[in-house]
N, C-alpha and C positions, 0 to 999 in steps of 0.2 A: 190757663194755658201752660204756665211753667210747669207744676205740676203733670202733666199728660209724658212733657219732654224727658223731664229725670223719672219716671216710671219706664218710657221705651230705651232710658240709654243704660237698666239696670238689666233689663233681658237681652240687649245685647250679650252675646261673649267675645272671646279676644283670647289673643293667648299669654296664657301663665310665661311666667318666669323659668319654670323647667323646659315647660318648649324649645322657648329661643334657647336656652342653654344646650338640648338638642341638637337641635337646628345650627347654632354656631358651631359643635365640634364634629358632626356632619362635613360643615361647607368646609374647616380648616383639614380634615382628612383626604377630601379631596380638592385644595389645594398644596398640600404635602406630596401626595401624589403626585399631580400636573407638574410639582419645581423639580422630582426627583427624577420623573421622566426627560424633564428638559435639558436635566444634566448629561443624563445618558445617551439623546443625543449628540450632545456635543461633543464628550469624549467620543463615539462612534465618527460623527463628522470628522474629527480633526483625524482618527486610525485612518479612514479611509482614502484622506487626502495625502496624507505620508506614502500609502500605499501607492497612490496613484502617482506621487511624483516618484518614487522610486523605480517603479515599473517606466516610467518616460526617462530618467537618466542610465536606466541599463538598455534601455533600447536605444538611445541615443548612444552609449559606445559601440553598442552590435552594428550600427550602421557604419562606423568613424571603422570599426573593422572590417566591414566588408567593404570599404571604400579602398582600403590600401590592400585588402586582399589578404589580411595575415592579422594573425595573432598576435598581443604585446601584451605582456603580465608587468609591464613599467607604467599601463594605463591605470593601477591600482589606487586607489589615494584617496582621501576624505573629499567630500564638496560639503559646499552648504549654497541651498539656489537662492536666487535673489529673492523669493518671498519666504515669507516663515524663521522660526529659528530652529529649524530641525540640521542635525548635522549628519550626513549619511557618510559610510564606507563603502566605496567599492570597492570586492577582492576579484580581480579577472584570475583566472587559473587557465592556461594552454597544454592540452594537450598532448598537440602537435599543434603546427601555425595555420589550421583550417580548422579547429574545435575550439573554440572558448564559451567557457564558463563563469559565468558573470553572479555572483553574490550582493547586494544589495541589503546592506543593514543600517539601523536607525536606532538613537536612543526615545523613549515614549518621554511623555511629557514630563515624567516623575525623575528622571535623567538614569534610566537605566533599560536594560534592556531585554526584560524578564518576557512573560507569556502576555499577552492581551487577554479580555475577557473570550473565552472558549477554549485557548489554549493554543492562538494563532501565532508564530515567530514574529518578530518586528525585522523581516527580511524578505527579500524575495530571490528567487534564486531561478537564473535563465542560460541556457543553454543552448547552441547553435551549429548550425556546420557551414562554413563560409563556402561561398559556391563562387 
């Protein structure tokens, strides 16, 4: 009987050593892939979240403006909100005391403030007429 068993475990096959060598740079390409994409989200996440608080603190002085009814270019000044460490600039520009011009800039995480990927500003820029 032993004999019978090492006769069927020689026609088995299995795979060679090149295979898996294959096969491993195979799986590590596409996990190269998968870390590089995961990066690209993230920087995309965090652009879009700057963006989004940015656009919420120039809409938050459009309203501080249209609550007193006028324009004030003395509302200019750095913030930084309570989450994140982004530091933004807002520059208000008037006018007249019923149009302000609200600028909205930020440095990117690299601390400057060059083009994002496509060649988007790290600013947003809003415009209004007080009623």
């Amino acid at each position: 009987m032993p004999i019978k068993e090492i006769a069927m475990a020689k026609d088995q096959g299995g795979m060679s050593l090149i295979e898996s060598l294959i096969s491993l740079v195979i799986l590590s390409f596409g996990l190269i892939a998968t870390t590089k994409m995961q990066m690209n989200l993230t920087t995309t996440t965090q652009i879009s979240r700057q963006r989004v608080e940015a656009v919420a603190l120039a809409k938050s002085k459009i309203e501080f403006f249209r609550s007193t009814g006028a324009c004030n270019a003395a509302e200019s000044g750095t913030y930084t909100p309570l989450q994140g460490n982004t530091t933004y600039t807002i520059t208000v520009t008037c006018s007249d005391s019923k149009n302000p011009k609200l600028v909205v800039g930020w440095n990117d995480s690299k601390g400057d403030q060059a083009k994002v990927a496509g060649g988007v500003d790290n600013r947003v820029e809003l415009n209004t007429t007080l009623e």
